[in-house]
Each structure stands twice: as structure tokens, then as C-alpha cells.
N, C-alpha and C positions, 0 to 999 in steps of 0.2 A: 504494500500500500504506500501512496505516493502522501506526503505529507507537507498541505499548500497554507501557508504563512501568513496571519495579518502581517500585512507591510502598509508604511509609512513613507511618500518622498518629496524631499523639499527642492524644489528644484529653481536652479537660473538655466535660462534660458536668451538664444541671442538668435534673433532671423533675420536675415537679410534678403532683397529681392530685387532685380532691377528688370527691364526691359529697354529691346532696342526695336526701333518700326526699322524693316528692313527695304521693306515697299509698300505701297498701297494695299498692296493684296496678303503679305506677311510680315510677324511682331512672334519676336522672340523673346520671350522671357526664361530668367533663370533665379535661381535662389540657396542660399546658403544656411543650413539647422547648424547651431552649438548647443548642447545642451550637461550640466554636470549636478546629479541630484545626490543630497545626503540621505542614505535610505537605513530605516530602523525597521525590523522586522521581529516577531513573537509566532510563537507555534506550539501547537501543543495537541496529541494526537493520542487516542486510546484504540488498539489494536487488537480486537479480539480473534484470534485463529480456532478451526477445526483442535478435537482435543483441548487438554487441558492445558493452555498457552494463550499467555498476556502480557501485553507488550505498552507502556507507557511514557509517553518520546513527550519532551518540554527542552525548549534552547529558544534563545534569542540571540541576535547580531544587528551589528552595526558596519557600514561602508558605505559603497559609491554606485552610481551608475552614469557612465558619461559619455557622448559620441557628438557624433556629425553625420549630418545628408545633405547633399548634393540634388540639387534638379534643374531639369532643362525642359523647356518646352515652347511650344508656338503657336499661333494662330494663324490660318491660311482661309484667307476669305474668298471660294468659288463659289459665286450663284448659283443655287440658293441656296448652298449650305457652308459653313464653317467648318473645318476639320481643328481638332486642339490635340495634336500628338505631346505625348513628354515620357520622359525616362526619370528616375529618382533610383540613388542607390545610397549605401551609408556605413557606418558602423558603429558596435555602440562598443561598450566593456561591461561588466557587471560584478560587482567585488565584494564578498561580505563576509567577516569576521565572525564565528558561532560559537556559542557557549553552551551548553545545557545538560543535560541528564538522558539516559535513556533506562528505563529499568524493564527488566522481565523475571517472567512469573511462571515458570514452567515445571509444577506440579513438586514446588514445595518454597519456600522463602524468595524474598527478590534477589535479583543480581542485578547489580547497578553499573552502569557504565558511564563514567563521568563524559563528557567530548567540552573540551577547553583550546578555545583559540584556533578553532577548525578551519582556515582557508578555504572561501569556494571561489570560482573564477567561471565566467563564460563569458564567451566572445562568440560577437555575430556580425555577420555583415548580411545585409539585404539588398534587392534591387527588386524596380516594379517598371513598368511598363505600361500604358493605355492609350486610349482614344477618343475624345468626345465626340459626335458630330451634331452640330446645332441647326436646325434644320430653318427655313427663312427670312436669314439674315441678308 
């Protein structure tokens, strides 16, 4: 069983966007995501299994989540429709320090497992792609 976290995040964030008319008929826009959140998280999960097996997981953490996106896109004006192609891609990091307990119960006293100062890490990058098309412009 997968064990999903109230989390907390404060975040700064920085957007930027500009555009260029390139002709009459197309305008290119682009734009730039910063973004760096302090993130607090709590969890606490009761596991009960087939037979006599009990599993009681509580940890909190503290860290970061922070990235950047990229996008491009444009407006291409053919009567009677508008095409709005663009591309967005990015990457974030995601980083949090965990503390907590895990005990089980597996048909006679607890056993406790401390987890102190548990590093977790992931890293993502994405990208997206679409189309709008605007119909009697």
C-alpha cells in the first residue's frame, strides 16, 4: 500500500511572456515558468494485511520543490479560422527530508522501526504539445 501525504507548499513564483507580430497573418508568443516552493509534509497510514499483520507508518518532512518551463507558441490567422500551435516543456526537482516511525505487529509485540533523516529525490522533466483552432475569426 502506497502511503499519500498531507503536504503543504509555499511557493515564489516568477512568469514571464513576451510576443512578436511577425506578419499580418502571424504573432509569436513565448514564455518563461521559475518557480521554488518550501514544502512540509505529514503522513500517517494504518495497514491492515490478510492474517494476523499490522503495520502503523507516521513521518513527517521538510524540503523543496523547484523548476522551470519553457513555451512557444503562435497565432496564424487563415480565413476563417485561427490555428494556435505551441510546445511547453520543463523540469522540476523535488526534495524532502523524513522522519518518522514505522511499527508492526505481526502476531505478538510491536517492532519499531525508527526512519531519521530519510532523503527522497525525484526529478522530472515534461513536455506537451497542442492545437487550438478558432473557428470565424
Amino acid at each position: 500500500d502506497k502511503i499519500v501525504p498531507d503536504m503543504s507548499e509555499h511557493q515564489l513564483l516568477l512568469r514571464l511572456a513576451g510576443e512578436q507580430t511577425i506578419s499580418p497573418v502571424v504573432l509569436l508568443r513565448g514564455g518563461l515558468s521559475l518557480f521554488y516552493g518550501y514544502v512540509n509534509m505529514e503522513a500517517k497510514n494504518n495497514i491492515i494485511s490478510a492474517g494476523p499483520y499490522f503495520t502503523d507508518y507516521q513521518g513527517s518532512g521538510d524540503g523543496y520543490r523547484a523548476g522551470i518551463g519553457v513555451s512557444l507558441g503562435a497565432s496564424i490567422a487563415l480565413k476563417p479560422v485561427t490555428l494556435e500551435p505551441f510546445i511547453r516543456g520543463g523540469y522540476q526537482i523535488f526534495r524532502v527530508e523524513w522522519d518518522g516511525a514505522k511499527y508492526n505487529n505481526i502476531m505478538g509485540p510491536y517492532e519499531l522501526a525508527e526512519i531519521d533523516n530519510e532523503k527522497h529525490t525525484r526529478n522530472q522533466w515534461y513536455v506537451g504539445a497542442g492545437i487550438s483552432v478558432l473557428f470565424g475569426q
